[in-house]
C-alpha positions as CSV (number, residue, x, y, z in Angstrom):
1,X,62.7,120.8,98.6
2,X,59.5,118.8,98.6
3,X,57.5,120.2,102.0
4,X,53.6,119.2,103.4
5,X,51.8,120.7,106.1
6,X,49.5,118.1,107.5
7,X,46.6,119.2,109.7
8,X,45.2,116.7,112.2
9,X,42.4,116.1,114.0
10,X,42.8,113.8,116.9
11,X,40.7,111.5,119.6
12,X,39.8,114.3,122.6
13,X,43.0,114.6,124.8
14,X,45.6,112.3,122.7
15,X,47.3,114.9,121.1
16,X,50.1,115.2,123.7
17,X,50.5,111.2,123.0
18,X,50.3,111.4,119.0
19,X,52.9,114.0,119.0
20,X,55.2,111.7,121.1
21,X,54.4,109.0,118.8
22,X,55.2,110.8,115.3
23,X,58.6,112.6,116.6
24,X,60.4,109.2,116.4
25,X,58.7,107.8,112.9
26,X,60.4,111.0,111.2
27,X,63.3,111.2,113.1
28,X,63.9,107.6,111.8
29,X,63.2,108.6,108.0
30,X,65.6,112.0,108.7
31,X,62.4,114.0,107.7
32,X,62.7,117.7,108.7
33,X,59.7,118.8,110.8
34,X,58.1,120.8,112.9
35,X,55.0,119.9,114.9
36,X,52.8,122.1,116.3
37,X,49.5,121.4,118.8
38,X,46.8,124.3,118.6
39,X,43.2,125.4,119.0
40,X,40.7,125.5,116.8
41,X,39.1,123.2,114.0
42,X,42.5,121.0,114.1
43,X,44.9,119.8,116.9
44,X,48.0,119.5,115.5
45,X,49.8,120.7,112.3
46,X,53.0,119.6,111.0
47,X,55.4,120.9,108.5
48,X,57.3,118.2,107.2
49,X,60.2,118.4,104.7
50,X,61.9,116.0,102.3
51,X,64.3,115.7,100.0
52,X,61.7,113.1,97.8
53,X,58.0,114.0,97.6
54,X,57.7,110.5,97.0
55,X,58.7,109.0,100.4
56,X,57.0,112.5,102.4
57,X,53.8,111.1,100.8
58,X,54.3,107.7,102.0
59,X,55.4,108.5,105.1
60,X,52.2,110.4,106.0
61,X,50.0,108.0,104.3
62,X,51.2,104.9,105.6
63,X,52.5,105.8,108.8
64,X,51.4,109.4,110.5
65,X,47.5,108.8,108.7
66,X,47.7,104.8,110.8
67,X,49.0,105.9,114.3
68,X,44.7,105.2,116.0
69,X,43.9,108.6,117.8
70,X,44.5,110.3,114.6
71,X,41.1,111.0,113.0
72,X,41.6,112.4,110.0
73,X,44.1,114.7,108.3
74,X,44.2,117.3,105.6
75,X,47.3,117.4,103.5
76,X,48.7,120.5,101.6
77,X,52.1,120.0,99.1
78,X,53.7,123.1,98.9
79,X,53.9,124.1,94.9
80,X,58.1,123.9,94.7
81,X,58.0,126.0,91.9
82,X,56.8,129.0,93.8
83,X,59.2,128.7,96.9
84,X,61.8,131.2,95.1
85,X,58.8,133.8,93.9
C-alpha cells in the first residue's frame, strides 16, 4: 500500500492549528494517517497511507503543502517493494 511520511515545518506556534486543519482534508479523502507534533528541526510529521500513490501525492501537494502556516515540507515515499523484506 502506497505510504509517505511528510515532515513539516510550520509558522512559530501554529502547529496545534495546522494539525486541526489537515485531520479533516484526509478524513475526507479516507487517507489513513497518523500525525505527530515534535521537537527538533521539524514540527509535525505525518504518515499517510493510500490505496493510490497517485491521489497521496496530490493530496499533499495540492492541499497539506497550501494550508499558509505550513513552511515547507520534506516528503519521503516508502519503496512498496521493500515493505515485505
Amino acid at each position: 500500500m502506497p505510504t509517505a511520511y511528510v515532515l513539516l515545518n510550520s509558522d512559530l506556534g501554529s502547529d496545534n492549528s495546522i494539525i486541526e486543519e489537515i485531520k479533516p482534508i484526509l478524513k475526507d479523502e479516507n487517507i489513513q494517517f497518523e500525525i505527530q507534533g515534535v521537537y527538533g528541526v521539524y514540527d509535525i510529521v505525518l504518515k499517510l497511507t493510500s490505496d493510490n500513490a497517485e491521489n497521496l501525492r496530490s493530496i499533499i501537494t495540492n492541499k497539506i503543502r497550501k494550508i499558509s502556516k505550513v513552511q515547507s515540507t520534506l516528503t519521503m515515499m516508502v519503496i512498496e517493494e521493500q515493505e515485505n523484506l
